[in-house]
Residue, then its C-alpha position, 0 to 999 in steps of 0.5 A: x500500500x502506498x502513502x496518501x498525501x493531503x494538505x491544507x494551507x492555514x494562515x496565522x494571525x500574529x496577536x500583535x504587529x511582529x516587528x523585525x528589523x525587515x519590517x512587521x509582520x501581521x500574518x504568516x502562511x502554513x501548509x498542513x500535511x496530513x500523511x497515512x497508509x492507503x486503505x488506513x486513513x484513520x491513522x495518520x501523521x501531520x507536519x506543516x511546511x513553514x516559510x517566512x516571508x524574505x528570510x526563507x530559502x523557499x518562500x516565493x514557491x509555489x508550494x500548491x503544485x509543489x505538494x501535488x506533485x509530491x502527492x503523487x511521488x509518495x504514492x509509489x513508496x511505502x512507510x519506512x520503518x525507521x526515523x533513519x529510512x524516513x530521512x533517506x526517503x524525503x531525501x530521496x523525494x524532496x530537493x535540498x532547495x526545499x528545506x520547508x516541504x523536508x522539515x514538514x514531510x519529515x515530521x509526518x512521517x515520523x508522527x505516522x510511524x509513532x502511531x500518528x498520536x503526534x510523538x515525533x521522537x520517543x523521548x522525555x519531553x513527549x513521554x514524562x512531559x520533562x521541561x524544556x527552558x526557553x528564553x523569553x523573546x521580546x519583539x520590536x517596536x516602541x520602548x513603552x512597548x519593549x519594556x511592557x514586554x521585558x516586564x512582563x516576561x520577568x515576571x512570569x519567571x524567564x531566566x534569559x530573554x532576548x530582545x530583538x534589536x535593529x529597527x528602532x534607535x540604537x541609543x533607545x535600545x541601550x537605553x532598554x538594555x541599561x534598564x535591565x542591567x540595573x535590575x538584573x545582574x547577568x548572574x540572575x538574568x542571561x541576556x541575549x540580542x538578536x540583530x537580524x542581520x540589521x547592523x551597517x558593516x563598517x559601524x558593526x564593531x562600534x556598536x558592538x563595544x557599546x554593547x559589552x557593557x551589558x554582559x550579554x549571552x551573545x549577539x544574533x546575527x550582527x550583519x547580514x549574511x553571505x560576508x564572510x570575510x567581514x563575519x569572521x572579523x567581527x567574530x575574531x573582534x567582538x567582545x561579545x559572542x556571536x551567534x550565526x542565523x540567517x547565516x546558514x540559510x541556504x547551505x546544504x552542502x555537507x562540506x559547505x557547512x564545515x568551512x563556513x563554520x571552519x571560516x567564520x569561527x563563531x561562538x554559537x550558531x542557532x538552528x532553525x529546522x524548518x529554514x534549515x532542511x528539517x531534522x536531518x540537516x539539523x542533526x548535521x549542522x549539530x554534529x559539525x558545530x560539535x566538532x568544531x567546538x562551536x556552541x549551538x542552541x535551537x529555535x522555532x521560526x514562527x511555525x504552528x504547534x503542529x511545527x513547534x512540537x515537532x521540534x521541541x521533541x527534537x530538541x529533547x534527543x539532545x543533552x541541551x545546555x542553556x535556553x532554547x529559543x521554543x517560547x513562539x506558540x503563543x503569538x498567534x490568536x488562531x494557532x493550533x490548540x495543543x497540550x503545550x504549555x509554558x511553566x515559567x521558563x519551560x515549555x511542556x508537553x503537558x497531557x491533560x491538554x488535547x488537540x485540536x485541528x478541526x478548523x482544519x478540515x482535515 
């Protein structure tokens, strides 16, 4: 019996306007997939293909008559039996060049394989609901607004929060960064910032002097991607460790990967399993960060629960050290309802809650 592919498109609705230093964000799209057995539809294992507008490899794909034509392909194969044989067959069916379609396919049939009651990965955090602990993420806007955020997650019990910076005032967010510090000591609060590529090249060391007096985790992403050159300085220079992101988009190469880390040298890189190729591109990366004594840490990249707790288990395969960035659940108003949950620094997978995807239609 061959595999069955269906898939819906769902739009998300941000609660508030996202900002970023690209722009706002008010809505992101999402395609569902809904994997089984022909003949055994009432067994089934969902994914979701998750892009972000002008950051993702793959965005601008056509991703309807992408799936009808991967539809038809996964007609002709079987279940693999194995998370190992999974990874070889999307491998197999789905191009390098569409990381989103491969981290969605991938997590269906991981999810079908487990009996289709959404565990991913057969581990800890899925089956005696252990914790995973997130930073806090605080978006852009005005500084009344940012600091209502930072507040507020402080309050709920964050151990390490994130700001994003880049698209208000440098001045207004060393103000904000000030403001923290003189609440919190890095022994209490660990800090991080993520610049998403927003820093000019030849001001970037300036700005990252200033910002040493912070005592920050790290900086995410200083300078846009794809310089290498004048990455690897900045990471030689700063006082401040440098985490890579967007950095990594669109490298598939196993080779490439090694020298661009081999090249760079950064302290840490942050791994984003849908922008990235899904979890064997993600396991990759690990392996050669690894080798290399590079630092690394996973993050969601807006995707539904359907997404995020396909990752978070991922993320539980591993003897993570320090904050993952997993806290992205709750900024949509018509996400998918599921048993995870937020415990003050930890995200759970908390059982007594269910899902439900019925809006779906699946």
């Amino acid at each position: 019996m061959g595999l069955v592919l269906e898939y819906k498109k769902h739009v998300l609705n941000f609660k508030f306007a996202a900002g970023t230093s690209r722009g706002v964000l008010q809505t992101k799209e999402a395609w569902i997939l809904k994997v089984y057995t022909k003949g055994n539809s009432n067994t089934y294992g969902l994914g979701e293909v998750s892009t972000i507008e002008r950051l993702s490899f793959d965005y601008s794909v056509d991703f309807a008559t992408e799936l009808e034509e991967l539809k038809g392909e996964l007609s002709r194969h079987e279940l693999p039996n194995s998370t190992e044989d999974i990874y070889k067959l999307v491998n197999q069916l789905v191009s390098a060049y569409r990381p989103a379609v491969r981290f969605g396919l991938e997590t269906a049939l991981l999810d079908l394989l487990h009996g289709g009651e959404f565990k991913i990965f057969d581990n800890s955090f899925f089956n005696t609901q252990k914790g995973i602990p997130i930073n806090g993420l605080i978006w852009m806007g005005d500084k009344s607004f940012m600091k209502e955020q930072i507040d507020e997650k402080i309050k709920q019990g964050y151990k390490c929060i994130k700001l994003k910076i880049g698209a208000i005032d440098f001045e207004t967010e060393c103000e904000l960064l000030s403001y923290v510090r003189s609440e919190y000591s890095a022994d209490q609060l660990t800090l991080r910032v993520d610049a998403n590529g927003a820093f000019i090249t030849q001001e970037v060391l300036k700005k990252l002097e200033r910002l040493t007096s912070f005592d920050l985790h790290s900086i995410e992403q200083p300078i846009m991607p794809k310089q290498p050159e004048a990455m690897s300085l900045v990471c030689e220079k700063s006082q401040v460790p440098i985490a890579l992101d967007e950095e990594l988009i669109g490298v598939f190469d196993k080779r490439e990967k090694i020298n661009l880390l081999k090249d760079i040298k950064p302290q840490y890189i942050i791994l984003k399993p849908s922008l990235v190729g899904g979890f064997a591109a993600t396991a990759e990366w690990i392996a050669i960060a690894e080798s290399q004594n590079i630092g690394w840490w996973i993050t969601s990249a807006l995707e539904s629960n359907i997404g995020l707790n396909a990752i978070c288990q991922f993320t539980a395969e591993y003897n993570y050290v320090g904050h993952q960035g997993l806290g992205t659940g709750q900024l949509f108003d018509n996400n998918i309802h599921s048993p995870l949950a937020i415990q003050e620094d930890q995200i759970v997978y908390n059982k007594t809650l269910s899902w439900d995807y019925g809006d779906l239609g699946f």
